[in-house]
C-alpha positions in Angstrom: 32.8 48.5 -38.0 33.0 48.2 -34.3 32.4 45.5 -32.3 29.4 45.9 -29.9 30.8 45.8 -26.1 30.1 42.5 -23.7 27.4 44.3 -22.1 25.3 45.5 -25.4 26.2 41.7 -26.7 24.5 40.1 -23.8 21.3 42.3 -24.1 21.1 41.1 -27.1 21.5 37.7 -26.4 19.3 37.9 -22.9 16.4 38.9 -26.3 17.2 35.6 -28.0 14.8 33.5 -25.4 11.5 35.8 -26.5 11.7 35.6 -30.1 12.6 31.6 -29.9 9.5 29.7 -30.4 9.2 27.5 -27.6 6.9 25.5 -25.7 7.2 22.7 -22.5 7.0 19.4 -23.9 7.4 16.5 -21.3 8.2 16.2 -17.9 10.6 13.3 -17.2 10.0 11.0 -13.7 10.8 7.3 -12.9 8.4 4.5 -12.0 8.3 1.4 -9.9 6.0 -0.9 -12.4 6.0 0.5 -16.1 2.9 -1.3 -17.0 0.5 -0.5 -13.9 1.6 3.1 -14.4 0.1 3.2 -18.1 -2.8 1.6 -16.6 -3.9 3.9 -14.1 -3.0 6.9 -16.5 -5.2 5.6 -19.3 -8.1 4.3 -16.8 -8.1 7.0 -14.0 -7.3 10.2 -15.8 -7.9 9.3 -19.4 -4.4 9.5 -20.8 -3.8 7.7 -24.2 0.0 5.8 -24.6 1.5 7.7 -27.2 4.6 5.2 -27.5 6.7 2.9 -25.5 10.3 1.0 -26.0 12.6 -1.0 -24.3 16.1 -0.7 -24.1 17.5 -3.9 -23.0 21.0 -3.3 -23.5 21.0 0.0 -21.1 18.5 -1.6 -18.8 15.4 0.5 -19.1 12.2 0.7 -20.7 9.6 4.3 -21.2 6.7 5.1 -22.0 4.9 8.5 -23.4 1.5 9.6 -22.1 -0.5 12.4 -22.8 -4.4 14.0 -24.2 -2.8 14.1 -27.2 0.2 13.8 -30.2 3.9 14.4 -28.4 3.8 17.7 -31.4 1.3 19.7 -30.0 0.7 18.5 -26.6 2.8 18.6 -23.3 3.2 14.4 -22.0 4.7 13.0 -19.3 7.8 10.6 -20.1 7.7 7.5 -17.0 11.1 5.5 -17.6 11.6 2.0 -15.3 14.8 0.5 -14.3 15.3 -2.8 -14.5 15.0 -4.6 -11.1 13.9 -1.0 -9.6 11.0 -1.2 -8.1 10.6 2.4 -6.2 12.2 5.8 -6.0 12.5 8.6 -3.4 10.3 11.9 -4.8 11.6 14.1 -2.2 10.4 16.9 -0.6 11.1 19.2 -3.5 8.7 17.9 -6.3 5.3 19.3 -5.7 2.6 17.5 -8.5 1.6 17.6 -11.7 -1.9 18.8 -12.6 -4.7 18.3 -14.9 -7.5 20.1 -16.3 -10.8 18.8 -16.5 -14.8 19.8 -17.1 -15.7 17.9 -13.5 -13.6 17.3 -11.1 -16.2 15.6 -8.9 -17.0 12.8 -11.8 -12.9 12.3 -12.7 -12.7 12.2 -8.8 -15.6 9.4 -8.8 -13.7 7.3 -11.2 -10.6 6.9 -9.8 -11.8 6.0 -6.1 -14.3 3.2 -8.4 -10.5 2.2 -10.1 -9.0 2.4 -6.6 -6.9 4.8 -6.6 -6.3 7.0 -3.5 -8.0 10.5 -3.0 -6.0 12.9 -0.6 -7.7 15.6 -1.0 -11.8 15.7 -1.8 -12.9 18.1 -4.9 -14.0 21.3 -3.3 -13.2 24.9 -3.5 -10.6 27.1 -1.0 -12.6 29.3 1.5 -12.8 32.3 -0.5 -12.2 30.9 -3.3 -14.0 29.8 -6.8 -11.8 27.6 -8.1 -12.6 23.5 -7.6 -9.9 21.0 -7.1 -8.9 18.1 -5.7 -5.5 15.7 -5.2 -5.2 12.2 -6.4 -1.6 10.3 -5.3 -0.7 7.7 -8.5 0.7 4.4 -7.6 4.2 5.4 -6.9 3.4 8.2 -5.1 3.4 11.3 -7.1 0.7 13.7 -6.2 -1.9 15.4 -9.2 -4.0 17.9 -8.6 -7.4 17.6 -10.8 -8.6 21.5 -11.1 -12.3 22.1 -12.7 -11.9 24.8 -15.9 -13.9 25.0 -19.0 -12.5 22.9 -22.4 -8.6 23.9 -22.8 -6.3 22.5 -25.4 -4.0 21.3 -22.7 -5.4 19.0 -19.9 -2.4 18.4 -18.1 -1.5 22.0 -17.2 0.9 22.1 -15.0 4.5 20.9 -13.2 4.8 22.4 -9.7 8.8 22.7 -8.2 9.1 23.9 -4.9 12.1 26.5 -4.5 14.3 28.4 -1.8 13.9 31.6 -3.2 11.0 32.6 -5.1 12.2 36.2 -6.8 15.2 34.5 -8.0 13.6 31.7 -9.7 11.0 33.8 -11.0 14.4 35.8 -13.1 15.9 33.0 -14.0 12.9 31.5 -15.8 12.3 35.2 -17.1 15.7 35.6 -18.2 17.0 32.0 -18.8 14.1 30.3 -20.5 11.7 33.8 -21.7 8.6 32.5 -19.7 6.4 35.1 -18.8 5.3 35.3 -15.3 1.6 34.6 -15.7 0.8 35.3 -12.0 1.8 35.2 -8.3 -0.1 34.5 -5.0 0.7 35.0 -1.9 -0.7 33.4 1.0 0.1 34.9 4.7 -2.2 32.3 6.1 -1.0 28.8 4.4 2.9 30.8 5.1 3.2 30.0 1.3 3.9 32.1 -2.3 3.4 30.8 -5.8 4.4 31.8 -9.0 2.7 31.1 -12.3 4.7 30.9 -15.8 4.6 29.7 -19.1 4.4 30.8 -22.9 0.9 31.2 -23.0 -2.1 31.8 -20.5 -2.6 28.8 -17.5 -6.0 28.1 -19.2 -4.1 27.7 -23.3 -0.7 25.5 -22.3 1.5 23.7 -19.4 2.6 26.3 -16.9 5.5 25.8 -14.5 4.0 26.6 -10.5 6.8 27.5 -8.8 6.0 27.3 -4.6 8.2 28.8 -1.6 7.0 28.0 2.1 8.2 31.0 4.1 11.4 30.1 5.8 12.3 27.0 3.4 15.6 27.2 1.5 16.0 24.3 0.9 14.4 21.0 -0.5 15.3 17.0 -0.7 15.3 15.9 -4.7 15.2 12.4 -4.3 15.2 10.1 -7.1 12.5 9.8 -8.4 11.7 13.1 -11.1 14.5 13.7 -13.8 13.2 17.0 -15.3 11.3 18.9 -17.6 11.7 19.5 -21.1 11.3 22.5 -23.3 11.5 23.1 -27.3 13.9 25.5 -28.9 14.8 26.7 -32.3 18.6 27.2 -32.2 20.1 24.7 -28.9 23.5 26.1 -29.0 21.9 29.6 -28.8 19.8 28.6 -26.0 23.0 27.2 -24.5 24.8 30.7 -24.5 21.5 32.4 -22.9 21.5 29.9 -20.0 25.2 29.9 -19.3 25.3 33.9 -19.3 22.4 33.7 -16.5 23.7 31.1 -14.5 26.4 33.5 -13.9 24.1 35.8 -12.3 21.5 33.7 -10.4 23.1 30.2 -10.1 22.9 27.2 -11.5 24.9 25.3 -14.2 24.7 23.9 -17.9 25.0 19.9 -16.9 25.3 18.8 -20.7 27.1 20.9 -23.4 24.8 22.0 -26.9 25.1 19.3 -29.6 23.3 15.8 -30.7 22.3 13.0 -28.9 24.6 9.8 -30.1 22.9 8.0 -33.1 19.9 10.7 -33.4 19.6 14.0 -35.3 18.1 15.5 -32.2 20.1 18.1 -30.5 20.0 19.1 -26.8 21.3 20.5 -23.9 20.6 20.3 -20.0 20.9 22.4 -17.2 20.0 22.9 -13.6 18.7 26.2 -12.1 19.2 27.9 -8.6 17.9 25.2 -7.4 19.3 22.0 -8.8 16.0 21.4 -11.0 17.3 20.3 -14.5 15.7 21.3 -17.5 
């Protein structure tokens, strides 16, 4: 039987991403004071601890927070360094955001907890939507948005990027998110891009934003990356490695398993230098 040519190979494999059942599960960022972190999670947005170690010998403790158990729901992973006591977010990193019933009352308890409003709830001109922006104590911006119940309140991690049609393929191609929507704003000189595995009101979405003219963006030290769920890693591996050859970017950690765990990974970064 013949073998099927490179190019009928890779359409095959460019499939693979679709059919794999996947979902985002954490996104991964460092903070100044582990402990006051946890508490303005749990007080000001209503975040419950799902679990937290320390890892003397490498120097480093973390915690996982989220509205629910790490299995279904997407968390946030906050690791500290010993002796560090804050980071450089950059210009790249955008926010995080979470869902809620009433923004105005979530708004209300965090100014009574004293944490700093930079933007008051309120819609867009023209626009329906409510929101506001909250900054945590290290400095990472969240955007609160008002929608009805949703089975996942903290719905979204927002990248900035140099080139939005190429990102928009690679997380087509590399990852099989579907591109839930895009806006484009003339008058804020700004274009976004929703995607995910599932609608922006039913799971964690990924908001990618270009400012018209910007290439380029700072990382800074502060977030690490995003994490996403697969069924077959080395698989995954081959899918990412055949579009990076396209579009850019670059597997950063070969397919296999983390030392002394069952669990298998791999990282990357894409066009941009954001690592997954």
């Amino acid at each position: 039987m013949a073998e099927a040519s490179p190019a009928v190979a890779n359409a095959e494999l460019l499939e693979w991403p679709k059919k794999d059942k996947r979902r985002l599960l954490h996104a991964v960022y460092r903070v100044g004071d582990l402990d006051r972190t946890i508490k303005y999670y749990t007080e000001c947005f209503g975040m419950e601890l799902l679990r937290k170690r320390d890892v003397p010998e490498e120097k480093y403790s973390n915690a996982f927070l989220g509205f629910g158990p790490e299995q279904s729901y997407f968390v946030v992973e906050l690791t500290y360094n010993y002796g560090v006591t804050s980071y450089d977010i950059g210009t790249g990193f955008g926010h995080l955001a979470i869902a809620t019933e009433d923004v105005y009352k979530m708004v209300e308890n965090i100014r009574a907890k004293g944490g700093n409003v930079t933007r008051e709830p309120g819609p867009l001109k023209g626009m329906t939507t409510h929101f506001a922006f909250v900054k945590d104590p290290d400095g990472y911006i969240f955007e609160l948005i008002q929608r009805g119940p949703t089975p996942e309140p903290l719905c979204q991690v927002m990248l900035r990027v140099g080139d939005l049609g190429r990102s928009i393929k690679f997380y087509e191609k590399a990852l099989g998110m579907k591109l839930l929507r895009t806006i484009d704003s003339p008058e804020l000189k700004c274009a976004l891009a929703m995607l995910g595995y599932a609608e922006e009101d039913q799971t964690t979405v990924l908001e990618l934003a270009y400012s018209y003219g910007v290439t380029e963006y700072t990382k800074g030290n502060a977030y690490a990356q995003v994490a996403i769920s697969t069924d077959d890693v080395y698989k995954s591996a081959e899918v990412v490695n055949l579009v990076t050859q396209e579009l850019g970017g670059k597997i950063t950690r070969q397919p296999g398993p983390i030392p002394g765990l069952n669990t298998k990974i791999t990282s990357f970064v894409d066009p941009d230098g954001w690592k997954t």
